[in-house]
C-alpha positions in Angstrom: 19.2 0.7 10.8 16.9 3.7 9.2 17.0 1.8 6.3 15.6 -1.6 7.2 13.1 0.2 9.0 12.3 2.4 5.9 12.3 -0.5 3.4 10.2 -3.0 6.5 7.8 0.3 6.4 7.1 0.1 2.9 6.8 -3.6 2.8 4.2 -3.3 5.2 2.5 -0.4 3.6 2.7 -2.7 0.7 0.4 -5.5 2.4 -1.6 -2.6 3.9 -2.3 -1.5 1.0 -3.4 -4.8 -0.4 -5.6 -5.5 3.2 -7.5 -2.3 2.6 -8.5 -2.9 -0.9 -10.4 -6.0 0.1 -13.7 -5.5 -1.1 -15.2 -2.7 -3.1 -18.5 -1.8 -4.6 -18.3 -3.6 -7.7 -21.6 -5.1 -9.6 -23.3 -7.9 -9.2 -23.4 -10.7 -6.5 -21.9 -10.2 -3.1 -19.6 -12.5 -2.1 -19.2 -14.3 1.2 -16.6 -13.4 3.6 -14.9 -16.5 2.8 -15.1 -15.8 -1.1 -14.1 -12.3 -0.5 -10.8 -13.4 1.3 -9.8 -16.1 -1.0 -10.2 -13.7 -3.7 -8.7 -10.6 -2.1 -6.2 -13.0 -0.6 -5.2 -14.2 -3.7 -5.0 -10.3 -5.1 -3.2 -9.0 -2.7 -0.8 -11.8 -3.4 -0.2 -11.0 -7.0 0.4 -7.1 -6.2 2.0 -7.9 -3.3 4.9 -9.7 -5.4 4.8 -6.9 -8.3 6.0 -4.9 -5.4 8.8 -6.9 -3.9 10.0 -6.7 -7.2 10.9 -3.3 -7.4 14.3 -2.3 -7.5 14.5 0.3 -4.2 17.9 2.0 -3.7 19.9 0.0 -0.3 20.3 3.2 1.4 18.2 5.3 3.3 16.7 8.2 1.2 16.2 10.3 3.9 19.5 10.5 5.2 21.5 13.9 4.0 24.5 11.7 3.0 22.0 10.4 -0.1 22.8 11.4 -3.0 20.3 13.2 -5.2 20.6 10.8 -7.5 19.6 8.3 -5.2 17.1 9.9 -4.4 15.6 10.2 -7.9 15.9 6.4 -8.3 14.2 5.9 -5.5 11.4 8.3 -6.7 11.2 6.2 -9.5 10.9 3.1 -7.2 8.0 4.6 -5.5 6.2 5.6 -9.1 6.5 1.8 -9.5 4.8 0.8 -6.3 2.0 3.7 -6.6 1.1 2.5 -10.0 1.1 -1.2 -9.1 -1.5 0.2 -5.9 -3.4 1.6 -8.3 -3.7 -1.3 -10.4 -4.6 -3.1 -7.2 -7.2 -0.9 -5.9 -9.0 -1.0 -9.4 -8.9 -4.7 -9.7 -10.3 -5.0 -5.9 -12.7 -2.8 -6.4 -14.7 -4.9 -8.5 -15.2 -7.5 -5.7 -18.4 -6.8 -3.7 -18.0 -7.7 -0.2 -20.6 -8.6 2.3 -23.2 -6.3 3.4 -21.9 -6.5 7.1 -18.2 -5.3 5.8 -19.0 -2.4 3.5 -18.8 0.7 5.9 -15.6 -0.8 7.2 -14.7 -2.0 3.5 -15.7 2.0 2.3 -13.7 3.8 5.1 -10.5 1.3 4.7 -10.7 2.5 1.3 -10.8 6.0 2.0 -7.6 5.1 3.7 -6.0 3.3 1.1 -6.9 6.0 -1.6 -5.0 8.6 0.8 -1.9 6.3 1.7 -1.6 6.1 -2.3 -1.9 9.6 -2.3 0.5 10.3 0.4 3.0 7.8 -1.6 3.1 9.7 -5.0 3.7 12.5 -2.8 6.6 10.7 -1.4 8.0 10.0 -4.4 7.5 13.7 -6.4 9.5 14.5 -3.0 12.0 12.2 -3.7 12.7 13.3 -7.3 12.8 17.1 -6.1 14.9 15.6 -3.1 13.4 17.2 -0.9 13.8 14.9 2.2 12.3 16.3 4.7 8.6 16.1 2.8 10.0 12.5 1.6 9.8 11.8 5.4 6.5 13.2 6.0 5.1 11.5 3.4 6.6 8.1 4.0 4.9 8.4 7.7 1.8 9.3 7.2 0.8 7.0 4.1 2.8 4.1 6.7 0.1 5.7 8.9 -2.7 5.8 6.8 -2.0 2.1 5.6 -1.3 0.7 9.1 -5.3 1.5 9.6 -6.1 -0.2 6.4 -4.1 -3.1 7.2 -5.8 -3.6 11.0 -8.7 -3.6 8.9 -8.2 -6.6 7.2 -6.3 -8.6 10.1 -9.5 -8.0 11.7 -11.6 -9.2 8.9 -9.8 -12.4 9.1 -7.7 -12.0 5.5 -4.1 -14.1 5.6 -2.6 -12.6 2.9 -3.6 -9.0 2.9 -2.8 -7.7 6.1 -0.1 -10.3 7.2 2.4 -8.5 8.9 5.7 -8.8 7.1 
């Protein structure tokens, strides 16, 4: 049961993280809300699938009857996801979103930036199996990208920010 609920946390942390990279401060024109949902919408798609891709381990890596060697492919599932984030928040940042969304658009992104954060720590805790700060660090990027993903719902996005 901890399991499902681990892996249906990180898919949504997944979508959070695509909701809260929405818009960005790149160059150039700003977009309409509309434009900036199809085009974060169809962003958060494509990262969105990188990330179901990933090979996580079936068992719960915070449970003591994990093996460390679970645990260090599951670390390695986790550098996966943080780098495909990464990728995402770069490629999202280049959208410029409407000038009535950018102080909600900057502090979601503040949020996203830490729940990526919190997620590499997650996995460097995973590959010293350390489960206790793999716990904390599953909970509070979960918590920082729950805030990011409200963001979006809000915003109107149907992609980034669906709830899984």
């Amino acid at each position: 049961m901890r399991r499902t609920a681990l892996l249906v946390g990180l898919a949504s942390l997944a979508l959070a993280l695509a909701a809260a990279s929405c818009g960005g401060g790149g160059g150039g024109d700003r977009l309409t809300k509309e434009e900036l949902i199809a085009q974060g919408d169809a962003i958060c798609k494509k990262h969105r699938d990188k990330f179901e891709a990933i090979d996580f381990p079936k068992t719960d890596p915070t449970s003591p009857e994990t093996s460390d060697e679970v645990l260090e492919q599951f670390g390695g599932a986790l550098d996966q996801g943080v780098t495909i984030f990464r990728d995402q928040i770069g490629e999202l940042r280049d959208l410029n979103p409407p000038e009535d969304f950018e102080e909600a658009y900057d502090g979601a992104m503040d949020g996203l930036d830490g729940a990526v954060d919190s997620l590499d720590e997650a996995a460097g805790a995973a590959h010293d199996a350390d489960r206790d700060k793999l716990r904390e660090a599953l909970d509070e990027s979960n918590r920082r990208g729950e805030a990011a993903d409200k963001v979006a719902r809000d915003y109107g996005f149907q992609v980034c920010g669906a709830e899984s």
